[in-house]
BALOBA-1460 file (C-alpha; in Angstrom, 3 decimals):
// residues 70
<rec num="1" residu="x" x="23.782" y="-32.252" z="68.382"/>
<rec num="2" residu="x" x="21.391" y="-33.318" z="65.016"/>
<rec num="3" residu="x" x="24.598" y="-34.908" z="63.672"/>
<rec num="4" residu="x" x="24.593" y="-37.418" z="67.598"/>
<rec num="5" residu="x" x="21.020" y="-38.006" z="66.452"/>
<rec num="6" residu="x" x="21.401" y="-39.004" z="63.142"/>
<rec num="7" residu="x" x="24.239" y="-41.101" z="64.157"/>
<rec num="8" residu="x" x="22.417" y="-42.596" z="66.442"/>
<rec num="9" residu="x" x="18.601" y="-43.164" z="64.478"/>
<rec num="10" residu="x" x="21.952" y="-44.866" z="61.865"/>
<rec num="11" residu="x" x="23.156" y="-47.125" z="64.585"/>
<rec num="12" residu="x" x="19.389" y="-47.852" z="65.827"/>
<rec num="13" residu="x" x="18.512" y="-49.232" z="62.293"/>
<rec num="14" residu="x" x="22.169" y="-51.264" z="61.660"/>
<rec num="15" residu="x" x="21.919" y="-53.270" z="64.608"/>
<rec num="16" residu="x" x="19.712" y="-52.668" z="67.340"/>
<rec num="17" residu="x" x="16.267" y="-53.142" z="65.569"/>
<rec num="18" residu="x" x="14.845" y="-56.261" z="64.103"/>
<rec num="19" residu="x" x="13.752" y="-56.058" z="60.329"/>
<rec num="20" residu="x" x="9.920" y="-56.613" z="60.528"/>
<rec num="21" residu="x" x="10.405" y="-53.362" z="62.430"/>
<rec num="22" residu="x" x="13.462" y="-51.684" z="60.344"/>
<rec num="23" residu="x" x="11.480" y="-51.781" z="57.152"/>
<rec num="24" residu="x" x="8.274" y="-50.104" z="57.813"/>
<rec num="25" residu="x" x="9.291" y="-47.409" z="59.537"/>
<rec num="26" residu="x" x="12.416" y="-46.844" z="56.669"/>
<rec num="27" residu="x" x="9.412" y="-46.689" z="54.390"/>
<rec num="28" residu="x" x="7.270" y="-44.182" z="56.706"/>
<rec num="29" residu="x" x="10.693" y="-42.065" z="56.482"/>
<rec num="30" residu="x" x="10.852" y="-42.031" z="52.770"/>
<rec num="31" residu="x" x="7.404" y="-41.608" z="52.626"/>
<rec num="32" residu="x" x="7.410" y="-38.381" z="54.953"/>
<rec num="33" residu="x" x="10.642" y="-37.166" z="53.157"/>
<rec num="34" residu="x" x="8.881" y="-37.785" z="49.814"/>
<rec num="35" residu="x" x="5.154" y="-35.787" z="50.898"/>
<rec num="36" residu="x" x="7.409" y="-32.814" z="52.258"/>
<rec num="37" residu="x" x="9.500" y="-32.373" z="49.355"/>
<rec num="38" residu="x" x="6.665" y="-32.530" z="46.970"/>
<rec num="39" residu="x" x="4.606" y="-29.992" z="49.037"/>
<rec num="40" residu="x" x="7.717" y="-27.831" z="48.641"/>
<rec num="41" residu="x" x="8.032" y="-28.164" z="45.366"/>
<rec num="42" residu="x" x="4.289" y="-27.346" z="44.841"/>
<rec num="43" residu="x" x="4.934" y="-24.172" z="47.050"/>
<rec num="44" residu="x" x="8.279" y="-22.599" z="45.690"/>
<rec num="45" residu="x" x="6.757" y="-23.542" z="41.604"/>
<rec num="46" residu="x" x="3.541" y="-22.336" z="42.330"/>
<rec num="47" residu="x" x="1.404" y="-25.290" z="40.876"/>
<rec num="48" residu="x" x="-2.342" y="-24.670" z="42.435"/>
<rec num="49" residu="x" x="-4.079" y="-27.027" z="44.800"/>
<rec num="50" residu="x" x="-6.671" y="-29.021" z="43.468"/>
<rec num="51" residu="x" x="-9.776" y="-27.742" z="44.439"/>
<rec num="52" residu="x" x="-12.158" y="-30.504" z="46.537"/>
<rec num="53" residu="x" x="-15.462" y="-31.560" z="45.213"/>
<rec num="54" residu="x" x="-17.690" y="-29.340" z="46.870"/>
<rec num="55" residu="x" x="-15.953" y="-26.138" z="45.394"/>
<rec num="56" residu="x" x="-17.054" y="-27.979" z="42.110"/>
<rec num="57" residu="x" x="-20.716" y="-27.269" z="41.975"/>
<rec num="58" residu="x" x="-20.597" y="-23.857" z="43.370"/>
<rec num="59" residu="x" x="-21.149" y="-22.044" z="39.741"/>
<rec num="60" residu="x" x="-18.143" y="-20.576" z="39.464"/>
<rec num="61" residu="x" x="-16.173" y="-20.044" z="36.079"/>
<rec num="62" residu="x" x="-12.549" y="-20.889" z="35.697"/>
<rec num="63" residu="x" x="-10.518" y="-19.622" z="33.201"/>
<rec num="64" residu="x" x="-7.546" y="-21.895" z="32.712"/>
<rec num="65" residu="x" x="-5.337" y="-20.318" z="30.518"/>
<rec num="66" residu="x" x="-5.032" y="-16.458" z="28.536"/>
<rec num="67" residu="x" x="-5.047" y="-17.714" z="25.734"/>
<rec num="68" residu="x" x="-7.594" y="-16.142" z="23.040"/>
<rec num="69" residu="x" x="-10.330" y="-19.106" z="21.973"/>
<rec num="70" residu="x" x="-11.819" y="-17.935" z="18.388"/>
């Protein structure tokens, strides 16, 4: 059944649509598929979230690394 879909969203942007409408919504698909994969990729390699800049003045200390500073 997701392969009649995609063969049909395929079809839908060939013929059926007009190009002022193709376009932008090929670029909101790209852009979707883009923002997922790079959440996923920030998930499964573990890179942290930025913090927003409230968190910032809360007095906190970060360490950002193990390293020994002498």
């Amino acid at each position: 059944m997701s392969w009649d879909i995609v063969r049909a969203v395929v079809m839908g942007f060939r013929h059926d649509l007009p190009e002022w409408v193709r376009y932008p919504l090929l670029a909101l698909g790209c852009t979707l598929l883009v923002h997922h994969g790079l959440g996923w990729l920030r998930e499964r390699f573990g890179a942290p979230l930025e913090r927003s800049g409230a968190d910032h003045g809360s007095g906190e200390a970060v360490q950002e690394s193990e390293a020994d500073v002498r």
